[in-house]
C-alpha positions, -999 to +999 in steps of 0.1 A: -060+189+103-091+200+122-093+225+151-097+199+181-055+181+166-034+187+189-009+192+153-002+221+137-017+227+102+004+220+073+015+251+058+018+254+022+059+243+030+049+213+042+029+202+018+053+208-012+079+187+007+049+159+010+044+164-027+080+162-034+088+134-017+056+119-032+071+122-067+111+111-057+118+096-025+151+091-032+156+131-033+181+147-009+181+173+017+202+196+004+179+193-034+149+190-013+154+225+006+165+241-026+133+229-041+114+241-012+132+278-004+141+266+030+177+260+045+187+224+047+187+225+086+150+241+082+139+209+053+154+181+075+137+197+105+102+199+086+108+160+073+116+142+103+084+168+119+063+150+090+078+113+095+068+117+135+036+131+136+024+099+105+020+119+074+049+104+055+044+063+068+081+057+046+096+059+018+109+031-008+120+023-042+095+011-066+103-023-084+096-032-115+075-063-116+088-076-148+121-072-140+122-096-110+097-122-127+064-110-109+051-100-137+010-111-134-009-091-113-039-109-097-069-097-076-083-117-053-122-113-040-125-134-009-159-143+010-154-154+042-178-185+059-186-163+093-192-127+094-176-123+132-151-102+145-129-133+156-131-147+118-122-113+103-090-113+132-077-150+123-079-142+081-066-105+081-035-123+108-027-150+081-031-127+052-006-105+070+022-133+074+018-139+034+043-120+019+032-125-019+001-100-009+006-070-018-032-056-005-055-069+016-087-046+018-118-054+035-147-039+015-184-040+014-203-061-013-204-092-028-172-098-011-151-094+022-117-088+013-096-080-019-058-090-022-039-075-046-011-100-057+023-106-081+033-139-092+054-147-122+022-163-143-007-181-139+007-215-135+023-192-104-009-185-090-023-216-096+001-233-070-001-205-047-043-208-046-039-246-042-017-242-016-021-215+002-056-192-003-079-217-001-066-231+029-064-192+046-088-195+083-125-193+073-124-188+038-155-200+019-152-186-017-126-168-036-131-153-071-100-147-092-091-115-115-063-118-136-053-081-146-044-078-182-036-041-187-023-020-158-035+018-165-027+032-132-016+015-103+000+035-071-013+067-086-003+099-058-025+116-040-036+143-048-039+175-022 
């Protein structure tokens, strides 16, 4: 963190926990501290420091996509009709209550958002564009991407 945080840095402790938990989430305390030279009390005292001041925003399983039948992996350019704070707020609220996207970025370009979505196939996604992208608030143009090789996706950070 910078000089003006009112956080401590994160020693080199703290960020092997980070990078543990980064590669397993579902490690424990006790394996965790082990890992990390600490005492347990000391590791669950660090953690729940990291979980409060926002570096660690949760943690949970990943799912295979094949194995509960959202197997296709769409992206989603959308161009909106108005470029105003008021359209950007009623899209990004309806995008939020959709819970087949995964991602909604807004980016700079050709378009003004990408979504990042599973469906089960393209007969899927065909229903769900019918029904429910085109008719998201102020949406002029959406172009589709259907991903056909997944080479990484959810990589870690790296620090």
């Amino acid at each position: 963190m910078n000089e003006s945080s009112e956080q401590p840095e994160l020693d080199r402790i703290d960020l092997k926990i980070l990078r543990l938990l980064q590669a397993d989430g579902s490690i424990g305390n006790a394996e965790l501290a082990k890992r990390v030279n600490t005492s347990p009390a000391t590791c669950h005292r660090r953690t729940q420091r990291l979980f409060a001041e926002g570096y660690i925003s949760g943690v949970r399983a990943q799912i295979v996509p094949q194995r509960v039948d959202k197997g296709a992996l769409v992206l989603v350019g959308v161009v909106l009709d108005r470029s105003t704070p008021e359209s950007f707020a009623a899209f990004e609220a309806a995008v939020r209550r959709m819970a087949i996207v995964l991602d909604c970025h807004l980016v700079a370009g050709d378009f003004d958002y990408f979504l990042k979505i599973r469906v089960r196939d393209m007969a899927d996604f065909n229903r769900l564009h019918g029904e429910k992208l085109i008719a998201l608030p102020g949406v002029r143009q959406t172009r589709t991407f259907f991903v056909m090789k997944e080479v990484i996706d959810n990589a870690p950070l790296e620090f």
